[in-house]
C-alpha positions as CSV (number, residue, x, y, z in Angstrom):
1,X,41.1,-57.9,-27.2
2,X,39.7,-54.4,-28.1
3,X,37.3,-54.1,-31.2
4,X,39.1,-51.0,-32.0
5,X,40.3,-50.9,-35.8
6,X,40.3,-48.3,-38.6
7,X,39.6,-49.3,-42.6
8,X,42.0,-48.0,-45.3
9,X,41.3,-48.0,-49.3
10,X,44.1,-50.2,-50.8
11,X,45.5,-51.7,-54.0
12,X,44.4,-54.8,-55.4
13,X,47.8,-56.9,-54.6
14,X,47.4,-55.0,-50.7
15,X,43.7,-56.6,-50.9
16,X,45.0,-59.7,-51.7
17,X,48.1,-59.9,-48.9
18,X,45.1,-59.5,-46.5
19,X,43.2,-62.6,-48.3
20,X,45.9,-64.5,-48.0
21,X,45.9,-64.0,-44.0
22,X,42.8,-66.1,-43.5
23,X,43.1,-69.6,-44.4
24,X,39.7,-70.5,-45.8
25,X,40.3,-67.9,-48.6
26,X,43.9,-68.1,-49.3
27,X,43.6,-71.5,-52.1
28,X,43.8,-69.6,-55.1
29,X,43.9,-66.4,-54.3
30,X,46.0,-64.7,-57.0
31,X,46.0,-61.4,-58.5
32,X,45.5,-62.6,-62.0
33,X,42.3,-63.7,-60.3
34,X,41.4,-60.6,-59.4
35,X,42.4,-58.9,-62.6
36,X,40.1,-61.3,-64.6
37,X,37.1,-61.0,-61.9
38,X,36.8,-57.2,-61.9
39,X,38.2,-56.7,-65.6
40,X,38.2,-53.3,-66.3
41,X,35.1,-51.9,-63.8
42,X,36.0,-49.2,-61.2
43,X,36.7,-51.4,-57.4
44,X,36.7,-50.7,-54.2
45,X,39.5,-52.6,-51.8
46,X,39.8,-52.4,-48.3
47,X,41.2,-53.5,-45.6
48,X,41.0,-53.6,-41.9
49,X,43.5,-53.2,-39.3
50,X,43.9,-52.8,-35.6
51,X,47.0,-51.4,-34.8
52,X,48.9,-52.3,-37.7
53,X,48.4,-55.5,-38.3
54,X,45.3,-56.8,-41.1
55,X,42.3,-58.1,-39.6
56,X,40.2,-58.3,-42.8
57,X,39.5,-57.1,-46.1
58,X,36.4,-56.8,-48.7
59,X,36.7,-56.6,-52.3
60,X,34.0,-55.3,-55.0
61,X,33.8,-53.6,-58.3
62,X,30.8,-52.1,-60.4
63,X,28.4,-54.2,-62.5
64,X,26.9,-51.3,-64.0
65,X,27.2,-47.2,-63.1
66,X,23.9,-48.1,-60.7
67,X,25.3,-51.9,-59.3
68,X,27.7,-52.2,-57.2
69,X,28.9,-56.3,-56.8
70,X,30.0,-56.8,-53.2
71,X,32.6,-59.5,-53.9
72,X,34.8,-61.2,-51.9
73,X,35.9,-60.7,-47.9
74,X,36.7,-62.1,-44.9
75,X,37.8,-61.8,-41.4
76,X,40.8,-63.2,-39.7
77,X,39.4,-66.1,-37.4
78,X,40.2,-64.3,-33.9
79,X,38.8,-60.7,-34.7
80,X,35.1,-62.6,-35.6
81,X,31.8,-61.1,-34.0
82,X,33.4,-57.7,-33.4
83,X,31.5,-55.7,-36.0
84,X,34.7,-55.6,-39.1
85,X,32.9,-57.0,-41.6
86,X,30.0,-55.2,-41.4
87,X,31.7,-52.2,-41.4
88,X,33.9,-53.4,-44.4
89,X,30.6,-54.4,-46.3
């Protein structure tokens, strides 16, 4: 399997169609979540893919114009190890 994938800035219901792709995150993921989580405060989403298909996401949002709350993320089991979430983070 090649480690080869690219990140893309996305929409908060994009971020959560990736969540919902790993099982340990998908119980209650909902966008209403997400809209009461990050309120009004400027986020980031993103997601990773390799070719195509979502391999992870990580979600955060602003505490404060210097904080930056790295919130929620994960990786799809098989693509694990391979360096995506710490290039998401």
């Amino acid at each position: 399997m090649s480690s080869r994938f690219s990140l893309k800035p996305v929409s908060l219901s994009e971020c959560l169609t990736a969540q919902r792709r790993i099982p340990e995150l998908a119980t209650g993921a909902s966008l209403a979540r997400y809209e009461r989580r990050i309120a009004a405060a400027p986020f980031l989403a993103l997601v990773a893919y390799q070719q195509h298909h979502i391999i992870g996401f990580k979600l955060g949002f602003a505490l404060s114009p210097q904080c930056f709350y790295s919130w929620l993320g994960g990786v799809v089991s098989s693509y694990r190890s391979q360096g995506v979430a710490r290039a998401l983070l």
